[in-house]
C-alpha positions, -999 to +999 in steps of 0.1 A: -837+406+195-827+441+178-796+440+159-765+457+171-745+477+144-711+492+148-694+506+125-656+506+128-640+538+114-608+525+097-598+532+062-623+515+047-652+519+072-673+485+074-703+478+094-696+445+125-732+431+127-742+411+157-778+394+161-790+361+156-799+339+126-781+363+107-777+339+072-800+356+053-786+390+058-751+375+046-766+361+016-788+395+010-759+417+015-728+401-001-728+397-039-712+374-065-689+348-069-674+336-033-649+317-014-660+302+020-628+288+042-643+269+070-625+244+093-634+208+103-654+217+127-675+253+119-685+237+087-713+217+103-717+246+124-721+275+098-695+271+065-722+244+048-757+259+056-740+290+041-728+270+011-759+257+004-780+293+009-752+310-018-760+278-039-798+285-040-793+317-057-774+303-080-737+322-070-721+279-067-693+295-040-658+277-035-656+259-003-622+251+012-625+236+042-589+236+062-575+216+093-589+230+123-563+241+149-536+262+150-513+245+129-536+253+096-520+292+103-491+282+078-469+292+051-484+253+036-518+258+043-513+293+030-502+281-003-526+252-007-556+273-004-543+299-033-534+272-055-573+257-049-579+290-055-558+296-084-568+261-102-607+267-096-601+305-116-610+331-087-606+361-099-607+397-082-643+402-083-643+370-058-654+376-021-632+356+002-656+351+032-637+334+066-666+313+090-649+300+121-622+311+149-592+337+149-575+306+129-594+305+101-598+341+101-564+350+103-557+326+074-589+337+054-579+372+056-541+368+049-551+346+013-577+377+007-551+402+013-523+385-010-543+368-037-544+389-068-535+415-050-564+415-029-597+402-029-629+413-007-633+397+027-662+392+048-655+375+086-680+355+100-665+348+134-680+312+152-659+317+184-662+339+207-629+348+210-628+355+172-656+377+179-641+396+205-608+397+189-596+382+158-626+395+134-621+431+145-593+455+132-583+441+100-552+421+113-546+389+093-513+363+094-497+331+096-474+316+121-436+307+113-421+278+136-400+310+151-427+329+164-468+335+160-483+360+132-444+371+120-464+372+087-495+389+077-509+421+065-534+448+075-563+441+054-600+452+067-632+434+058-657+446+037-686+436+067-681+415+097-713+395+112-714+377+148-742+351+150-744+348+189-764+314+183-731+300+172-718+304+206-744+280+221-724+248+204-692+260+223-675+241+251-668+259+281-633+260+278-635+277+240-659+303+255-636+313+285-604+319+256-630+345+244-642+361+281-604+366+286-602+390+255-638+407+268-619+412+301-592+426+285-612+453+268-627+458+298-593+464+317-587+486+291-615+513+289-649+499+305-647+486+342-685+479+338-679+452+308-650+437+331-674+429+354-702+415+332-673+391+316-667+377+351-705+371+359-718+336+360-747+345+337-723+354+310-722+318+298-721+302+261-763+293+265-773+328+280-794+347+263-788+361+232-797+397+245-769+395+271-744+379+247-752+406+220-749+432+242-719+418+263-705+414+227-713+453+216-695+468+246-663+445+238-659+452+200-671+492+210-636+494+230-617+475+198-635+497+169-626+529+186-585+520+194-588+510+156-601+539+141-571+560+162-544+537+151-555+514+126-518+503+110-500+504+152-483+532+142-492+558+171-491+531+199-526+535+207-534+498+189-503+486+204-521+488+241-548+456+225-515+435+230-517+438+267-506+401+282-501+392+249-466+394+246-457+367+271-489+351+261-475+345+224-440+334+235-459+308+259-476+293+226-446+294+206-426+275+230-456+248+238-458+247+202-491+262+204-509+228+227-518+262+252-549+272+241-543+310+233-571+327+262-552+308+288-518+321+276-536+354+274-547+352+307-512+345+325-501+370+304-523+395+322-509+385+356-473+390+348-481+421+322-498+435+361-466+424+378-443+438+348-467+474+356-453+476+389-415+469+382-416+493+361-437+519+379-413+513+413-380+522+385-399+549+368-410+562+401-446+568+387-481+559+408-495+527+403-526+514+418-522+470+412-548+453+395-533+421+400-568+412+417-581+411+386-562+391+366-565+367+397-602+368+395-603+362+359-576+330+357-600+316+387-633+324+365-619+301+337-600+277+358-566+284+345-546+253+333-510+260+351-489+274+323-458+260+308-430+256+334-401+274+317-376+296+325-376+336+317-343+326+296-359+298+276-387+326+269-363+353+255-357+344+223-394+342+215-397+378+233-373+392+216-391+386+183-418+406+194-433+427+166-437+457+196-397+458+197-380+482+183-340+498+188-325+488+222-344+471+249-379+453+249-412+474+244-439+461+266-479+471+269-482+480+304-506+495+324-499+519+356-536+519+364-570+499+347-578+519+319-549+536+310-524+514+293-491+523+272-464+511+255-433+512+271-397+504+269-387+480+298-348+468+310-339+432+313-333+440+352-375+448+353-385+420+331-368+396+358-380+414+386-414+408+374-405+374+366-401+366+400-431+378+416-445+366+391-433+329+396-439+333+430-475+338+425-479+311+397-465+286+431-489+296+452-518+292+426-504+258+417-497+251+455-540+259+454-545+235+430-530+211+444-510+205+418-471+193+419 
């Protein structure tokens, strides 16, 4: 298959790369010393083959391999990688490449960003949910017990490559986390790519033509918010957090065991409720796409979320990094493909919060489930 390039017009530009087999072109195109941060898992998948390709031609990288799971985004396993880092003598001519998930990613790009002031970074997403999400923009963080990603840094990647035949060794529930993010893109600017998320022949052992190109389409509608608003400071980025905000208070209070495209998903369903509270008190149109976010949590079999209160949620909502003066700032969206970032009341937030419940009942009532 033909190799799909885009190029992502943020400040640095860099090239996202997505084709198959693609270990030669990392090795050909990256240069010097480097550090590879893998996890328990995508080192057997990618992290040692490409370990053992830099070692052929002589470059002898650092590999760190971290705890795989959410837990290795810490201030601890922060600190433990520099300080490998440190003792082994990086330096800034180092190339801090990340292969695995939005985890490792997130934590690869936050040591790269704040070690010696910045190294270079390469992603080399193994997920598709990294792929859709966490490899594109230049966002990178840690978790604090009080909230997820409260701190990180804007630091952009000198290349990003997505090896679709990594996806093939995924289990089905790890591919859904990353079809919710597709569909979210897809709610955002390209009905055609919502639907192609939703297909049955979008599937972790599907072509690589489809995957590419289902792929393509999904970081297209990323690259472009991110070359308009690459540092959230316009609101345009802000709009990629759409059923995020709920979904990142659901993972804080489980302690992240909610696997983050589920929490993503529910957040979809109440962020299409929360679109019409606010559209009935704003008296502005709104055409419901809560069909959608139905049709996705059914495509993925949505485990029921946590069963909380909208109370026991607020602290973590408050902490939002949207936030900002009085009152709560939410992404909404009045109609598919033309989300914002508003400023909601309390009143709306439990409005929503009760049709929303309501529907969560009659899906668990479906299920079957007490």
């Amino acid at each position: 298959m033909n190799l799909r390039t885009i190029h992502v017009q943020a400040d640095p530009a860099y090239p996202i790369h997505i084709g198959v087999n693609l270990l030669e072109r990392i090795t050909s195109e990256t240069h010097g010393r480097a550090v590879i941060i893998d996890d328990e898992h995508t080192r057997g998948v990618l992290g040692q083959a490409l370990v053992d390709a830099l070692s052929t031609q002589g470059r002898q990288p650092l590999h760190i391999t971290v705890p795989a799971g959410e837990g290795s985004k810490s201030v601890d396993t922060w600190q433990t990688v520099l300080r490998t880092m440190a003792d082994a003598g990086v330096t800034r001519d180092t190339t801090v490449m990340a292969v695995g998930g939005g985890v490792v990613g997130d934590l690869a790009g936050f040591v790269a960003a704040t070690y010696a002031r910045g190294l270079p970074f390469v992603q080399i997403p193994t997920s598709l949910l990294a792929m859709a999400d966490a490899a594109v923009g230049g966002k990178t963080g840690i978790n604090l017990p009080e909230g997820k990603n409260l701190v990180g840094a804007f630091w952009q990647p000198a290349a990003v490559y997505m090896d679709v035949a990594t996806l093939a060794s995924l289990p089905q529930d790890r591919f859904n986390e990353g079809r919710v993010e597709i569909a979210k893109h897809g709610l955002l600017a390209d009905t055609a790519l919502l639907a192609l998320a939703l297909d049955d022949a979008f599937e972790p052992h599907a072509e690589a033509t489809l995957l590419a190109d289902v792929l393509a389409r999904s970081v297209a509608v990323k690259a472009d918010v991110v070359a308009e608003d690459a540092l959230e400071q316009s609101g345009a980025r802000a709009t990629l957090n759409l059923g995020h905000t709920l979904a990142h208070a659901y993972e804080a209070i489980a302690q992240h065991t909610i696997a983050h495209g589920v929490a993503v998903a529910w957040g979809l369903l109440y962020a299409a409720h929360l679109s019409a509270a606010w559209a009935a008190h704003e008296r502005v149109p709104f055409n419901a796409w809560t069909t959608h976010a139905h049709d996705l949590l059914a495509r993925i079999d949505a485990p029921l979320p946590p069963d909380v209160t909208f109370d026991a949620l607020l602290p973590y909502l408050k902490r939002d990094k949207k936030n900002a003066g009085v009152g709560r700032r939410w992404v909404l969206m009045p109609d598919v493909g033309h989300a914002r970032l508003a400023q909601v009341t309390d009143r709306m937030e439990r409005e929503a919060w009760a049709s929303y419940a309501e529907d969560v009942a009659t899906i668990r009532a479906r299920k079957g489930t007490p």
